[in-house]
N, C-alpha and C positions, 0 to 999 in steps of 0.2 A: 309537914302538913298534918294539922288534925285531924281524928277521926269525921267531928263531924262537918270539919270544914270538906274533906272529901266526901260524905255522903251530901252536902250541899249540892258539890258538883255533878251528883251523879240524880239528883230528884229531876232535876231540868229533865235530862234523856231517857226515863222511866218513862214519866209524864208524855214524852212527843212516843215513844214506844206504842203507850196504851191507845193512845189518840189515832195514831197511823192506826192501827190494828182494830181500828172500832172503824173509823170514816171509809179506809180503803173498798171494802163489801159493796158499798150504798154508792160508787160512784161508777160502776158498769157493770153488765149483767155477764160478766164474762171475767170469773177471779179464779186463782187458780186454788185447787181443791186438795185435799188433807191436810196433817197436820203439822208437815214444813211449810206446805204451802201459804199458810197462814201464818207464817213465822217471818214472812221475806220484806212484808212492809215493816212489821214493826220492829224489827231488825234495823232498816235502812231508815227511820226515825230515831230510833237509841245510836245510830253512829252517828248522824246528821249533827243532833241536837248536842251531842257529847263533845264534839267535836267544836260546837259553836261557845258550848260553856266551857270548856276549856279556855278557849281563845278568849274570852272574854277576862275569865280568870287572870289570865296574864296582864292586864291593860289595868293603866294607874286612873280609876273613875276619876279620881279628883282632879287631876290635870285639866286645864283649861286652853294650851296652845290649839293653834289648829289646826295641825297635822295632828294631834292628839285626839281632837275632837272627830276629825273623819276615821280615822282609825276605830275611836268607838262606836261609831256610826254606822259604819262599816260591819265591823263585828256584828251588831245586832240587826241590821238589816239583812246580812245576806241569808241567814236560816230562815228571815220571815220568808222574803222574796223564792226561794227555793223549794220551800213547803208549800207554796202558792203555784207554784212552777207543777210541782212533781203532781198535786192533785189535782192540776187542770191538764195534763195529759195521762192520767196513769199508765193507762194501758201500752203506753211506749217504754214507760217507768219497770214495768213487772220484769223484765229481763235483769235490768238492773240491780234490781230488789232481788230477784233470785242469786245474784252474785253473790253480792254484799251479803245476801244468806251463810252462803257458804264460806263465805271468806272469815265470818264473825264463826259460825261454828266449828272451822277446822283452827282457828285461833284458841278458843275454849278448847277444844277437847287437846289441844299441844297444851294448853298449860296448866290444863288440868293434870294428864299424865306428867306431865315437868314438878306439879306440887306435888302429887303422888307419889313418884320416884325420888326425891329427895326426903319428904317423912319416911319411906322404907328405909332407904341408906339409915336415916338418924337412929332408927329403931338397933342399928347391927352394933352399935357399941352402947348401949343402954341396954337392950333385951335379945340377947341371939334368937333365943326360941322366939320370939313374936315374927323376928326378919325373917327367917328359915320358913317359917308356915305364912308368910304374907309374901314370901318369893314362891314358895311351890301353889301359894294359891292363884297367884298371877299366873305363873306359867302354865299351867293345867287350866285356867281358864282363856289363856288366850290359846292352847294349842287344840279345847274343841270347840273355840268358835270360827276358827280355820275350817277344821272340819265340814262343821253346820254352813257355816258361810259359804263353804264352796258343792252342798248339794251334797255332799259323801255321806251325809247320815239322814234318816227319817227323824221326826221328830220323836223326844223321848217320852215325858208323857203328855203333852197335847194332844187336843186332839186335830186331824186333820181337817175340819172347817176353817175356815177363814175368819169365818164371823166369832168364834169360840176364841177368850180370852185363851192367851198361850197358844194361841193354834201355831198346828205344825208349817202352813203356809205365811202366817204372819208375821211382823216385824216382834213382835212379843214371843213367839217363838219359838226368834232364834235365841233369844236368853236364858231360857231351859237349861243349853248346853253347857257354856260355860258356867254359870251359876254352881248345877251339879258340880261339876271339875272341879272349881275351885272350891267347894267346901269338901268335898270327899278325900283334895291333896292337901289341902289347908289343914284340915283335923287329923289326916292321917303323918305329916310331920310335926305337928301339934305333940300328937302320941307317942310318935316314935321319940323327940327328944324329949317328953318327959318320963319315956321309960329308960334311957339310956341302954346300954349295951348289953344285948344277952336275946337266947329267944326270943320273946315277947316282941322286942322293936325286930326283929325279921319278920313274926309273923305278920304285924301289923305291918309291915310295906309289901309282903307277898298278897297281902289279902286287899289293899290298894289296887295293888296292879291285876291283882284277879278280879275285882270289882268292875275296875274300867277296860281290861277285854270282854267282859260279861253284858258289858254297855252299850261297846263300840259293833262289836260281834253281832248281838241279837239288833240292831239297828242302820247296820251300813245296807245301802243302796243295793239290788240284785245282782248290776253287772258292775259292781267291784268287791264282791263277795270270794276269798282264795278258794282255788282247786288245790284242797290238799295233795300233798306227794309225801308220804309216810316216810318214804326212806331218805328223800331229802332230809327232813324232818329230823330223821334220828341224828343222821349225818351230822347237819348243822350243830343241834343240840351238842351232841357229845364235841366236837371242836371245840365250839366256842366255851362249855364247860370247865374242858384240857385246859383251854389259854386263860381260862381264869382264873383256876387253883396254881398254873405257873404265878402269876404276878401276884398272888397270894402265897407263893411257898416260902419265903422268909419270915410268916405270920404264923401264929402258932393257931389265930381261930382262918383256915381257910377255907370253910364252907359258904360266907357271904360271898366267894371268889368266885368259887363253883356255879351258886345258885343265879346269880348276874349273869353269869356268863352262858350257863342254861337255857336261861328266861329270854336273853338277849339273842340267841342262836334260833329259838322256839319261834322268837316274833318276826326273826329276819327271813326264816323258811318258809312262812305261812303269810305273809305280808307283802314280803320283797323279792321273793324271788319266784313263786307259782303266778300260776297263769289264776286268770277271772272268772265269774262265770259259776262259783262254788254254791251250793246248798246252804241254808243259815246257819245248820248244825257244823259244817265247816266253820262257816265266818265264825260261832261261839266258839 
């Protein structure tokens, strides 16, 4: 199928989209309000209608038998009759419409990630450095929209009105968070594989990950802020350190071993194993 034979089929259920979404408002004083809400008619018009030129599409116009001819008949009558149907009761309609909302959006946003996760894979044998930094930039963005998503942080810099683009209460937001994440890990493996091995790319991942406890720290919620315990602390540290210049001792550079293993001991004693309840100078 051609291009514009397919955007053919898709003008039909643009068109019943715009129409649902303009007439729905004017026909009860009782519609549902923001800016999904206003998404559920003309959603449940672009399936309707999509649906109908499709079916259409498939049917030979030029045939003349007549079970051909009801067939076409058929086809184009039932969208009229339906559309006639659904605007003379809406308000029974709006449930529905709110489905077929969701059902159309959670379909998009699968295949959006589905296109997305396939042009990354294409990127790892054509450009490693572009895969490496569009892999840590997904994952740092989706690991603090977790975060944000489940209350664990304040907003970063919105502000806390509601009405204030980016606010910290808003559905705009929450995209602060991961936004930040992903260009701060995004650029900072960016960097690191265009400096290759040696200082420089340590510093540049140490100073990553000092960036986003500096983030996370001065911004997490009161009662999940850690009660440090210093000698845990050191404890941890120095283990997890030991255990990581072991699996580095056959390596002649073993201080990346060390420092992992550090940082990882640091964040597991201050994180994962103290109690709640800390001062923010703790949490930083």
């Amino acid at each position: 199928m051609t291009l514009g034979r397919r955007w053919t089929l898709v003008v039909p259920a643009l068109t019943a989209a715009v129409v649902f979404g303009l007439v729905r408002p004017n026909l009860t004083d009782v519609y549902p309000t923001g800016f999904q809400g206003r998404l559920h008619w003309p959603s449940t018009g672009f399936v309707l209608w999509g649906i109908a030129t499709l079916v259409v599409s498939r049917l030979d116009l030029s045939a003349r038998s007549p079970r051909q001819l009801v067939r076409i008949g058929l086809a184009f009558a039932f969208p009229v009759l339906l559309t006639a149907l659904l605007f003379r009761y809406p308000a029974d309609v709006d449930r529905v419409a709110a489905t077929i909302w969701t059902v159309v959006l959670a379909v998009g946003i699968i295949g959006g990630v589905w296109i997305a996760l396939n042009l990354l894979v294409d990127q790892a044998k054509s450009n490693w450095q572009l895969f490496t930094s569009l892999l840590a930039a997904l994952v740092a963005g989706l690991f603090f929209a977790v975060l944000r998503g489940n209350l664990s942080l304040f907003a970063l810099f919105a502000e806390r009105d509601p009405l204030v683009l980016f606010s910290g209460s808003g559905r705009l937001g929450h995209l602060e968070w991961p936004v930040t994440g992903a260009l701060l890990w995004g650029g900072a493996v960016w960097a690191i594989t265009t400096l290759g091995k040696g200082t420089p790319r340590i510093l540049v991942g140490a100073g990553a990950g000092l960036v986003t406890g500096w983030l996370i720290g001065g911004h997490v919620k009161p009662w999940l802020r850690p009660q440090l315990d210093w000698f845990e602390i050191v404890l941890f540290t120095l283990v997890f350190a030991g255990i990581g210049a072991a699996l580095k001792s056959r390596s002649r550079n073993w201080i990346p071993g060390v420092a992992l293993g550090a940082g990882f001991g640091w964040m597991w004693a201050t994180w994962f194993t103290s109690s709640f309840g800390g001062s923010e100078a703790d949490a930083r």
